[in-house]
NUTORRO-800374 format. One record per residue: residue in three letters; x, z, y of N, C-alpha, C in turn. Coordinates in steps of 0.001 Angstrom, whole numbers, plus 500000, padded with zeros to 6 digits. Layout:
# residues N
ALAXZYXZYXZY ...
//
This chain:
# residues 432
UNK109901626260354026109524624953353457110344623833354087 UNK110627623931355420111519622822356248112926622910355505 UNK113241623971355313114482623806354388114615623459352991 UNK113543623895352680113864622736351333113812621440350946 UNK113197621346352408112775619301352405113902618488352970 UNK114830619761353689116372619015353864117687619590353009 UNK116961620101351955118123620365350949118679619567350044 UNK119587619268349684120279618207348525119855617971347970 UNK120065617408346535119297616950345116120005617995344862 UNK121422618540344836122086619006343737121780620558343944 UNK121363620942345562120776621870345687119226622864344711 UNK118587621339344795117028621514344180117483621511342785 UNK117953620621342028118374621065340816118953621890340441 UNK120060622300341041120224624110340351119438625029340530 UNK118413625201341870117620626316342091116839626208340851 UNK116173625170340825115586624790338989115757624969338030 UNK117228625025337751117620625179336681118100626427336277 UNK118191627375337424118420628565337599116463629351337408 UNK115597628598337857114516629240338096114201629389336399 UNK114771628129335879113832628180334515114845629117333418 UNK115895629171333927116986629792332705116202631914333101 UNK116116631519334463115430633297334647113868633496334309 UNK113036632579334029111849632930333489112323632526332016 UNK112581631860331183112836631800329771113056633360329479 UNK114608633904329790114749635158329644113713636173330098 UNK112898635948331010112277636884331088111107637095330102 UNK110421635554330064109972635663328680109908635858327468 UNK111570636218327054112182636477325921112120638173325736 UNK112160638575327096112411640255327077110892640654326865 UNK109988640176327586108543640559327265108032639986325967 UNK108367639445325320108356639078323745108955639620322941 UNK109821640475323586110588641277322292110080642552322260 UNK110019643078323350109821644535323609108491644591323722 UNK107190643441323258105994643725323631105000644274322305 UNK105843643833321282105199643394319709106041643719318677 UNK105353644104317717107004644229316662107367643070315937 UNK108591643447315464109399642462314780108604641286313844 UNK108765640632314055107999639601312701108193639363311460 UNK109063640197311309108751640375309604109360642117309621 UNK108128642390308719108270644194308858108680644578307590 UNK109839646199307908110518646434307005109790647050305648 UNK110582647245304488109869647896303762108746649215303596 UNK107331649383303127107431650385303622107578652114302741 UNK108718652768303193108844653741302662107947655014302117 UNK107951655159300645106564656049300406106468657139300707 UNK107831657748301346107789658957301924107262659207303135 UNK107232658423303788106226658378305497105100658156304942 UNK104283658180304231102946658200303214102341659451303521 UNK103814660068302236102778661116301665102462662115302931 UNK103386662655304017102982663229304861100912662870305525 UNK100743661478305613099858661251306067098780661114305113 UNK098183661328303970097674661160302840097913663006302942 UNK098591663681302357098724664921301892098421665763302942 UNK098553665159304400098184666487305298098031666340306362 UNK097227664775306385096424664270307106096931663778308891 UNK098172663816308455099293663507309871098648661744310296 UNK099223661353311729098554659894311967099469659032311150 UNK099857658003311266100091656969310781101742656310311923 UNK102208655821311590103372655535312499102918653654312649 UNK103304653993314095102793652403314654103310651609314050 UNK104475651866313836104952650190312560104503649816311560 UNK103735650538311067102776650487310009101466649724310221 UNK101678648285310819100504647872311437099743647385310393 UNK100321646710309228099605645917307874099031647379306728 UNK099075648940306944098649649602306343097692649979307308 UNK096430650811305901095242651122306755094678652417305487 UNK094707653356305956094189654914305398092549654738305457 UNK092389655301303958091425655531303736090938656962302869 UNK090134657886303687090358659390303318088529659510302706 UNK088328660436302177087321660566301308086870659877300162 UNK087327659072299644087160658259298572086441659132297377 UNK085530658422296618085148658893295451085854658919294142 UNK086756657645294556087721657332293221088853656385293649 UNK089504656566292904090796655225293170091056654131292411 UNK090694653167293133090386651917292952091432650615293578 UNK092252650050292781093041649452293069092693647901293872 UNK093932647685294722093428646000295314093112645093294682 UNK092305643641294023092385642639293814093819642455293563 UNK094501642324292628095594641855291828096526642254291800 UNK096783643625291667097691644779291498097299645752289919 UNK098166645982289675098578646615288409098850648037288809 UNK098797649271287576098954650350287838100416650325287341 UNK101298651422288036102646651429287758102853653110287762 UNK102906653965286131102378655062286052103757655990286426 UNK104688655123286160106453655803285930106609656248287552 UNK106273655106288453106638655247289743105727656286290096 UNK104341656471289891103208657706290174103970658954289929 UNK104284658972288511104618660353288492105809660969289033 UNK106842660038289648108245660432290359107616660766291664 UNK106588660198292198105946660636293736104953661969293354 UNK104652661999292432104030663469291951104514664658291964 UNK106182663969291577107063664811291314107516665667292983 UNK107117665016293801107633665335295425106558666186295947 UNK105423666225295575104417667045295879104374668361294994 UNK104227669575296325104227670728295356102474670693295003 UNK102051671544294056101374671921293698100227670435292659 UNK100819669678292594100647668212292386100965668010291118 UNK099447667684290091099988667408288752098856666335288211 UNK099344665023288066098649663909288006097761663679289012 UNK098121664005290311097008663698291629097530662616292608 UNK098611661383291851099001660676292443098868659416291358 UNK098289657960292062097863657095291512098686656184292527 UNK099173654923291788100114653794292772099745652466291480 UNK099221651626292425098987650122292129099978648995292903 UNK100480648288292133101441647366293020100961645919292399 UNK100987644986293697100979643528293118101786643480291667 UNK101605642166290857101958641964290179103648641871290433 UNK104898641737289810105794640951290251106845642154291005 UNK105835643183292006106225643924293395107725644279293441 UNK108708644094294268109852644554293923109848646058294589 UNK110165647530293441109935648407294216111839648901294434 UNK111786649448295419113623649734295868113797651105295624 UNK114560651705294934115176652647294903116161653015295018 UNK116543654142296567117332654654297261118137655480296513 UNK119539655796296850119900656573296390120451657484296432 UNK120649658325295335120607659657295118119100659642294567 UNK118229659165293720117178658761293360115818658993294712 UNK116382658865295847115287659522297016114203658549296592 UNK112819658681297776111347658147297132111641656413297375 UNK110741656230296654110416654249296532110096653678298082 UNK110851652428298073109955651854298973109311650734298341 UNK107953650330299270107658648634298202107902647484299124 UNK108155646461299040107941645278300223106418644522299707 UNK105563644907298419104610644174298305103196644866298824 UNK102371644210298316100801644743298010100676646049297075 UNK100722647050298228100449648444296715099452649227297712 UNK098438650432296724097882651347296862098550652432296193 UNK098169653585297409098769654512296763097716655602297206 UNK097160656463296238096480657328296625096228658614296058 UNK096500660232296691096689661616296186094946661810295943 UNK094544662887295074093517663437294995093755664212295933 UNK092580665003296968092894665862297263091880667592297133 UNK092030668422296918091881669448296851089831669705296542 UNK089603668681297164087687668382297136088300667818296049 UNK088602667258295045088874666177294843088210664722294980 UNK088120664558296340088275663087297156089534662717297072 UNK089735661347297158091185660907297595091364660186298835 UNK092513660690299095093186659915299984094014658963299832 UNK093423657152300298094147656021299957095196655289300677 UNK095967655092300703096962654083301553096707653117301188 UNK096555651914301999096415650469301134097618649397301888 UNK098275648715301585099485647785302490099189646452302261 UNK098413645085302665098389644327302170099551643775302937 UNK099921642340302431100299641392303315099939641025304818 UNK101468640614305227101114640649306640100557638918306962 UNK099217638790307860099203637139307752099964636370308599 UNK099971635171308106101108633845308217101139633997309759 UNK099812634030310516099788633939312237099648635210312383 UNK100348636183312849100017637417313566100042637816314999 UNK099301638584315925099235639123317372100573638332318188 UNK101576639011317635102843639047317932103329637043318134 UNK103031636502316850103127635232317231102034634522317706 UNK101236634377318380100093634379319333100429634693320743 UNK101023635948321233101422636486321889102789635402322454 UNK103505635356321428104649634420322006104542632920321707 UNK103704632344321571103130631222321961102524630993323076 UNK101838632164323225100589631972324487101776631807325623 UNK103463632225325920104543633387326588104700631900326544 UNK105285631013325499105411629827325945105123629031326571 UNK104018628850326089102981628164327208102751628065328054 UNK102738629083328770102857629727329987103737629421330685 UNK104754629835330267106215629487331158106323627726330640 UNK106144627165330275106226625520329884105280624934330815 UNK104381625530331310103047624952332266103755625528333955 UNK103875626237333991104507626720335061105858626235335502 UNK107403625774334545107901624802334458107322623460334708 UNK106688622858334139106190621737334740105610622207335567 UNK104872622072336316104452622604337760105646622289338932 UNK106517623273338513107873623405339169108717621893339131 UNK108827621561337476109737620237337892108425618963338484 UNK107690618769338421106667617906338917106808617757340613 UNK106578618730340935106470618995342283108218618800342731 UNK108759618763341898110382618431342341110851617151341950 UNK110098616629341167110090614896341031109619614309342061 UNK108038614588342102108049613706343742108539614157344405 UNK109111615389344983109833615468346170111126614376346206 UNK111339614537344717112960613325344971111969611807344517 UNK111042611730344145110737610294343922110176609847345174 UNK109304610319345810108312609798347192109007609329347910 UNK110549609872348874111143609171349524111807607997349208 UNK112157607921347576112765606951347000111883605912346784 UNK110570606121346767109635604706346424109415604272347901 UNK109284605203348699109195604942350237110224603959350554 UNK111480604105350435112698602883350667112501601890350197 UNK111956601963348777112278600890348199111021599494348629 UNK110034600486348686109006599244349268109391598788350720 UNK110061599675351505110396599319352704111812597814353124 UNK112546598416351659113973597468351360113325596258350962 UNK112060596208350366111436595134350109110707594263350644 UNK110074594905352029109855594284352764110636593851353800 UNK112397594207353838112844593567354865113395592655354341 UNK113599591899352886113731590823352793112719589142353195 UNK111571589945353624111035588911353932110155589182355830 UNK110494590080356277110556590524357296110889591339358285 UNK111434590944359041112694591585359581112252592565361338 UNK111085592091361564110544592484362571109340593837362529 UNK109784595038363211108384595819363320108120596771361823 UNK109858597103361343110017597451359940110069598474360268 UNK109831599608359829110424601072360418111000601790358815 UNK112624602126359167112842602681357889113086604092357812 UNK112106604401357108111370606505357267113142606873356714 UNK113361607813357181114762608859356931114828610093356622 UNK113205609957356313113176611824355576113435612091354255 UNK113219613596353593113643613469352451115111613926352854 UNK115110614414350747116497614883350501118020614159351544 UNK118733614748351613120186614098352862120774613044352005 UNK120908612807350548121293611910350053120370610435350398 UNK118730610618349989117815609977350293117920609298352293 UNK118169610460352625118307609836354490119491609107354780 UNK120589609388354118121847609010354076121464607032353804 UNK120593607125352577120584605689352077119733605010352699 UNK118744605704353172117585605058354505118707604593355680 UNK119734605320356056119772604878357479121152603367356992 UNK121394603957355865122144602194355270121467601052354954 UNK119746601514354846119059600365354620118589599881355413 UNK118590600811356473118163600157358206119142599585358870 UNK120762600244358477121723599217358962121845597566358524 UNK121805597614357258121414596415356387120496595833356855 UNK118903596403357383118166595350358281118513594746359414 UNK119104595695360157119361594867361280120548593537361373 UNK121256594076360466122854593040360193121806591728359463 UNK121014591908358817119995590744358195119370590164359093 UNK118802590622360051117866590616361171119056589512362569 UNK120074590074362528120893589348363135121322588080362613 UNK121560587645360969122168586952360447120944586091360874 UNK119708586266360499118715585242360795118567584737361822 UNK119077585593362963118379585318364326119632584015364447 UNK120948584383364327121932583669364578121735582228363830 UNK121237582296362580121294581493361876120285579834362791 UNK118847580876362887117791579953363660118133579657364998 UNK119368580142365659119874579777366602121265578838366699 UNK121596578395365672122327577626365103121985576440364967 UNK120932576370364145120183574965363640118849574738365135 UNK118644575437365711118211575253367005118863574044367920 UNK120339575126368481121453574264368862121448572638367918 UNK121910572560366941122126571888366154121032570748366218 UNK119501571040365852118552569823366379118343569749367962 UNK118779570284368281119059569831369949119978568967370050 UNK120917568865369650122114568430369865121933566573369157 UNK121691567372367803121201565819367231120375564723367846 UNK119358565509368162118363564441369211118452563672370137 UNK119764563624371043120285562326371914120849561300370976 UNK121334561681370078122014560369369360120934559910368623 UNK120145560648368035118722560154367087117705559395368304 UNK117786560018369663117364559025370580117788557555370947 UNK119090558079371448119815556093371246119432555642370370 UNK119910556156369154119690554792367925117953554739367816 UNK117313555089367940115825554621368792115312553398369485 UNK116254553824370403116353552882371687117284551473371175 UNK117912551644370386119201550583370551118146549821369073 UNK117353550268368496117006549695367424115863548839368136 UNK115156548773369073114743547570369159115116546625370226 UNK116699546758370079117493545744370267117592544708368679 UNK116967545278368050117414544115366417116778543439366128 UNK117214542374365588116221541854364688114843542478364187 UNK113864541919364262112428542330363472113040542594362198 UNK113677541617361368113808541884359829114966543021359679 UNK115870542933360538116443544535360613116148545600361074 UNK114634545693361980114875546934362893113841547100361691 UNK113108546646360504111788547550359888112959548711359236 UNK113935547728358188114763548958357437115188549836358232 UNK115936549813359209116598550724360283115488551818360754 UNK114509551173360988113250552844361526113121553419360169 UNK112709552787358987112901553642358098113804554886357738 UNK115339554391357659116161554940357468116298556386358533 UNK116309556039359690115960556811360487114784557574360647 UNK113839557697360072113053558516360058113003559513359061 UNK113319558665357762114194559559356384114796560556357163 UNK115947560032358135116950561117358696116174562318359470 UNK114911561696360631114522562720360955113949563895360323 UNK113276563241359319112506564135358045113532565090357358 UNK115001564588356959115271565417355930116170566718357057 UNK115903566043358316116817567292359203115729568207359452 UNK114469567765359908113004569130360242112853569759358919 UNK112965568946357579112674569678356530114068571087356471 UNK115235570496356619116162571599356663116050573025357657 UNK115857572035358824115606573593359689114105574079359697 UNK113409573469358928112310574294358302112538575462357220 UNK113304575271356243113883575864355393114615577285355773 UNK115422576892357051116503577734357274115855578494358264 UNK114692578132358933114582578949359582112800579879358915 UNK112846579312357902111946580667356955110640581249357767 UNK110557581975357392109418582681358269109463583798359659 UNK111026583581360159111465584345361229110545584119361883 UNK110119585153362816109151584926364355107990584731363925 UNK107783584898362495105754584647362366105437585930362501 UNK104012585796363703103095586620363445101733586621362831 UNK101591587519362133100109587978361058099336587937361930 UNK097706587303361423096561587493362014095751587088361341 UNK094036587766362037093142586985360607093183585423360554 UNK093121584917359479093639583312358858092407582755358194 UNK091508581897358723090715580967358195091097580223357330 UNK091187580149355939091879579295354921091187578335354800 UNK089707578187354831089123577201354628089445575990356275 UNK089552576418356920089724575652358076090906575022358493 UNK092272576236358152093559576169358019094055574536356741 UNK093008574667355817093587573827354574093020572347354906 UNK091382572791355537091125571140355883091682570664356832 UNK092823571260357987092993571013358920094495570059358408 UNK095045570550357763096742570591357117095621568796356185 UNK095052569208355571095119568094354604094447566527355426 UNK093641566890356594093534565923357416094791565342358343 UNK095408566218358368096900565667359082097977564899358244 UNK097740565309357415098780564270355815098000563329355649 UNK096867563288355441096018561849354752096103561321355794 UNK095496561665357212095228560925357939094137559462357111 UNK093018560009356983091669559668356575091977558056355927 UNK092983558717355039092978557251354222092399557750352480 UNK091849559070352607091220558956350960091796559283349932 UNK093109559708350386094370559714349025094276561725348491 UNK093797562121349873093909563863349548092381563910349897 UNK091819565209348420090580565275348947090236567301348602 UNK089612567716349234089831568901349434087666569838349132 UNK088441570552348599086667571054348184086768573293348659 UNK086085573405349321086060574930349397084911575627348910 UNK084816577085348841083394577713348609082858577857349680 UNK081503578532349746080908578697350794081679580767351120 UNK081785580953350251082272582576350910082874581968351391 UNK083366583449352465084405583840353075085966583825352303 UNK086768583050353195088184583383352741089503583142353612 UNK089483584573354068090009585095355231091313585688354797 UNK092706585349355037093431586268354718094392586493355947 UNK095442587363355485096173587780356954097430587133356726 UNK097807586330357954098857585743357892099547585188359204 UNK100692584057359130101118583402359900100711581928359936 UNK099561581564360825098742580303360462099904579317360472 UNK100655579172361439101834577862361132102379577994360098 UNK102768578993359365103930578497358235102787578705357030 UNK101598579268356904100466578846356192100390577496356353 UNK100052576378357257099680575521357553101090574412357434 UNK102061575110357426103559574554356953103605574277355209 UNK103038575509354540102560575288352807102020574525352572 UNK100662574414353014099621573440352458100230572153352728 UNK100691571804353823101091570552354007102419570026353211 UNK103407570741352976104488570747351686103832570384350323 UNK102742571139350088102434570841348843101646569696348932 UNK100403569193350253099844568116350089100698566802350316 UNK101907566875350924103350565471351325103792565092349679 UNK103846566673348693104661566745347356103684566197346553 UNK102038566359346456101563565021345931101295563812345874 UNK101376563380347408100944562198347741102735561277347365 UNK103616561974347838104869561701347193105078560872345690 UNK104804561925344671104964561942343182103785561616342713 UNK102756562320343240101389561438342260100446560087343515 UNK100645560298344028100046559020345552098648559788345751 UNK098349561212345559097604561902345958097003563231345245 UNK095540563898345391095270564869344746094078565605345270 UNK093968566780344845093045567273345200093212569116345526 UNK092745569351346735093111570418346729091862571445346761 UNK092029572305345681090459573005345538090829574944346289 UNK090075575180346729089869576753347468089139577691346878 UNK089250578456346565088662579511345826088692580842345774 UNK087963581780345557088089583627345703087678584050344720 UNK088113585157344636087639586345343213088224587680343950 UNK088177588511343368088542590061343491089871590576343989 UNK090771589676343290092110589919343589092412589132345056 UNK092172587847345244092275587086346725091879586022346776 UNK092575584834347196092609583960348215093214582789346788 UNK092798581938346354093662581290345243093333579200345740 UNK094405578996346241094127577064346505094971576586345258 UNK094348575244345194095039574889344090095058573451343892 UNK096233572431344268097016571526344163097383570740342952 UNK095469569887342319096221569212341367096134567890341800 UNK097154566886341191097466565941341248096985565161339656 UNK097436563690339211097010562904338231098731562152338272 UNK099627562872338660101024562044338295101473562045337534 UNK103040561912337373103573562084335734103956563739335321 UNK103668564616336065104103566201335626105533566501335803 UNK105804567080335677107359567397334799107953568266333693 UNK109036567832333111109046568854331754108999570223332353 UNK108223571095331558107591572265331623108878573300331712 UNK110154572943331079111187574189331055111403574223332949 UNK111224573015334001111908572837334699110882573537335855 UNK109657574370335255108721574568336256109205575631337133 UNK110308576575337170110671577280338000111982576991338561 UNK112800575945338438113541575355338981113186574125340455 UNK111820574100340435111044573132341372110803574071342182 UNK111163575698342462111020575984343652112206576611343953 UNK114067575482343479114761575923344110115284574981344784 UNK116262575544346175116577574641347362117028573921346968 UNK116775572482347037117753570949346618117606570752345380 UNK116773571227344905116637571017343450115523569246343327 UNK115813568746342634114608567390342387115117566956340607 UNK113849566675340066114028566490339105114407564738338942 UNK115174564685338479116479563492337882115363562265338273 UNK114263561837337326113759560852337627112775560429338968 UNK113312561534339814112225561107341107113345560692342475 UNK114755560647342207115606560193342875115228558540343165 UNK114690558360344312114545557480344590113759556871346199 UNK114405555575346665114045555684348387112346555786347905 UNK111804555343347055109707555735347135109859557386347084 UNK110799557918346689110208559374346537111415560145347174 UNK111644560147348365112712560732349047112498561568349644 UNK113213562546349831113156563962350126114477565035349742 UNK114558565911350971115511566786350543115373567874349262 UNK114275568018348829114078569251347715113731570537348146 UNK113508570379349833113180571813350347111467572010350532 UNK110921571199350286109054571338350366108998572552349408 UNK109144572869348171108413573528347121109179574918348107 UNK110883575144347747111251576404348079110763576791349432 UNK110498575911350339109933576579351588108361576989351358 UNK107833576744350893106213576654350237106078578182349632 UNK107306578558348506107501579750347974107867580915348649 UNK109208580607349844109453581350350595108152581930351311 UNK107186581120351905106156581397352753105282582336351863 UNK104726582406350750104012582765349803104352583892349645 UNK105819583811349486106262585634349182106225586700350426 UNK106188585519352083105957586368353201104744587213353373 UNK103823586249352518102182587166352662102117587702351598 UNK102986587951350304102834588821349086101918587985348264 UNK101899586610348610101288586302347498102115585342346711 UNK101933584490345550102663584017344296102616582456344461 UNK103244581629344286103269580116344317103709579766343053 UNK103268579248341834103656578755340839103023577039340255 UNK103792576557338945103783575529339126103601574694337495 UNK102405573887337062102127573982335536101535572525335233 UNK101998572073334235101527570910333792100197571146333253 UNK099125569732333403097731569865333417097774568741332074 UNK096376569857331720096031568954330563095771567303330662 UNK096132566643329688095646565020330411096531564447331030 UNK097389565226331744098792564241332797098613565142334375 UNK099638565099334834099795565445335949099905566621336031 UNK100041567373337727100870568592337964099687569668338647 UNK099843570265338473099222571566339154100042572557340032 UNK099658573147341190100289574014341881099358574849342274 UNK099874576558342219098551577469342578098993578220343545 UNK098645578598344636098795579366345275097564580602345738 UNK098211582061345181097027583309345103097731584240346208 UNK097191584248347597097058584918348500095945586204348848 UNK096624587579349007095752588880348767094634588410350123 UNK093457588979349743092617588906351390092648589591352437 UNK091781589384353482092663590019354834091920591572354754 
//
């Protein structure tokens, strides 16, 4: 068994294809040699009379005839005719035999005559029957053979058989090549959104291990690109922060009526640089744990309002617990509660459960946006045309970081215009 679980594909498929080409044939040989032919030859009236005249058995191919000895009289089948010319030439073959041979044939019957004038055969419905010596007779009767016979029964059932047993065989050789392959693929799928504590299984067919240990190389080269990356923009807001300090410091050297615009501007700057290395640095380094959503959401939406009334937030009384990374959870809610108070000057954020999970939901009373553009609002730098402006400023990375996070816990972030005006945002997180 260990060897077949490290054998090729191309291995397992020929043994297969070899297994089924040697049971077909074998089923073909026990179908031939088990039953007779399916359509049976004529039958000759001379292998008859032996058995009728002197009481010999019957020859096995003769499966659609059936002897009948003592008779009172001779009495033809249901829709056969007497045929007196052919009687008396078989009369003629019997010694001591003078009108003690009677033959009824279907209507139509084609009878064959051999030659050198030897005896008849019929391919139809005939009786044929000698008086004999009591004078009782002895009857032959041949009907038709029926439409389904033993023989095809027999090689149906032969089919079947080997077709059930085939499947069996290729089934059990599908998952062997599918299991490791769905195994990767959920695994390849989760290292796009996590790169830590992945383990990529390498069993399975050598083609299958071959592509596991390329998909584990691929994690780690991913795993590096990130690390480097968040160590980049690390450096990078480090670096920024002495000069974002001076001009701090040097700004209230100004004028009152210049230093209000100047902190502005500068804080724009600080914002659209945390929003970037928020972005870039994704959900690297989160760890999962159980996640209070109801506590997590009032906590996020009290930190944006800061108890001015503009965000208002409603939960159930269940439980709604899911598993996650509370900061970059608590990084979402607050993206989406900054993205209403932004575009609509506030909203409401409602909490909710059912069967499937965890579902919050972000409506606002603003102007919406056209509906083609609803999946373009969760790409990086994306802003729709009419919200360019210093009241509504922002880099465009709130929604895609919001989504990114969503897809870390497997759950969905989408985005829909509400009846009446304004925007809706849903977010459905599985439970813990």
């Amino acid at each position: 068994m260990a060897g077949w679980k490290s054998a090729s594909l191309t291995t397992r498929l020929g043994v297969v294809m070899l297994a089924a080409l040697l049971l077909a044939t074998l089923g073909n040989f026990i179908v031939t040699f088990s039953g007779p032919p399916p359509y049976p030859r004529p039958m000759p009236i001379e292998e008859l009379l032996p058995v009728l005249a002197k009481g010999r058995p019957l020859s096995r191919l003769a499966s659609t005839t059936r002897i009948e000895r003592g008779s009172a009289q001779f009495l033809p089948q249901p829709g056969e005719v007497p045929v007196p010319a052919a009687a008396a030439r078989i009369d003629d073959l019997l010694p001591d035999c003078d009108g003690c041979v009677q033959l009824s044939v279907e209507r139509g019957a084609l009878i064959q005559r051999r030659p050198l004038e030897a005896p008849l055969a019929i391919r139809e419905t005939f009786s044929l029957g000698i008086r004999q010596a009591d004078g009782t007779w002895s009857i032959a009767r041949y009907t038709r053979r029926p439409f389904i016979t033993g023989w095809h029964w027999m090689t149906l059932a032969m089919t079947l058989a080997l077709a059930v047993l085939l499947a069996g065989v290729s089934f059990r050789l599908a998952r062997s090549i599918v299991q490791p392959l769905r195994r990767l693929g959920a695994e390849a799928d989760r290292v796009v959104n996590e790169h830590d504590g992945i383990t990529i299984t390498s069993g399975g067919p050598p083609e299958v291990a071959q592509l596991a240990q390329a998909v584990a190389a691929m994690r780690d080269r991913l795993a590096g690109l990130v690390e480097n990356r968040t160590q980049m923009l690390a450096a990078i807001a480090h670096d920024m922060a002495a000069p974002v300090s001076r001009l701090e410091f040097r700004l209230h050297q100004l004028p009152p009526e210049a230093r209000n615009g100047a902190e502005r501007d500068l804080a724009e700057l600080a914002g659209m640089i945390g929003s970037i290395i928020d972005y870039a640095r994704g959900t690297a380094g989160s760890r999962k744990r159980a996640v209070d959503m109801k506590a997590l959401c009032a906590n996020a939406i009290a930190t944006i309002d800061q108890d001015e009334g503009r965000l208002a937030f409603r939960a159930p009384e269940e439980d709604c617990t899911v598993n996650g990374d509370p900061m970059t959870l608590h990084r979402l809610i607050a993206n989406l509660a900054v993205n209403a108070l932004r575009y609509a000057g506030g909203g409401e954020l409602t909490l909710e459960g059912n069967a499937r999970g965890i579902i919050a939901r972000m409506a606002d009373r603003g102007p919406g946006f056209p509906p083609e553009l609803a999946e373009n609002l969760f790409e990086p730098f994306f802003r729709v045309e009419g919200s360019r402006s210093r009241e509504t400023a922002g880099t465009g990375l709130g929604l895609a970081t919001a989504r990114d996070v969503a897809k870390a816990h497997g759950g969905t972030l989408t985005a829909a215009n509400r009846a009446g005006g304004g925007a809706e945002f849903v977010l459905t997180l599985p439970r813990a």
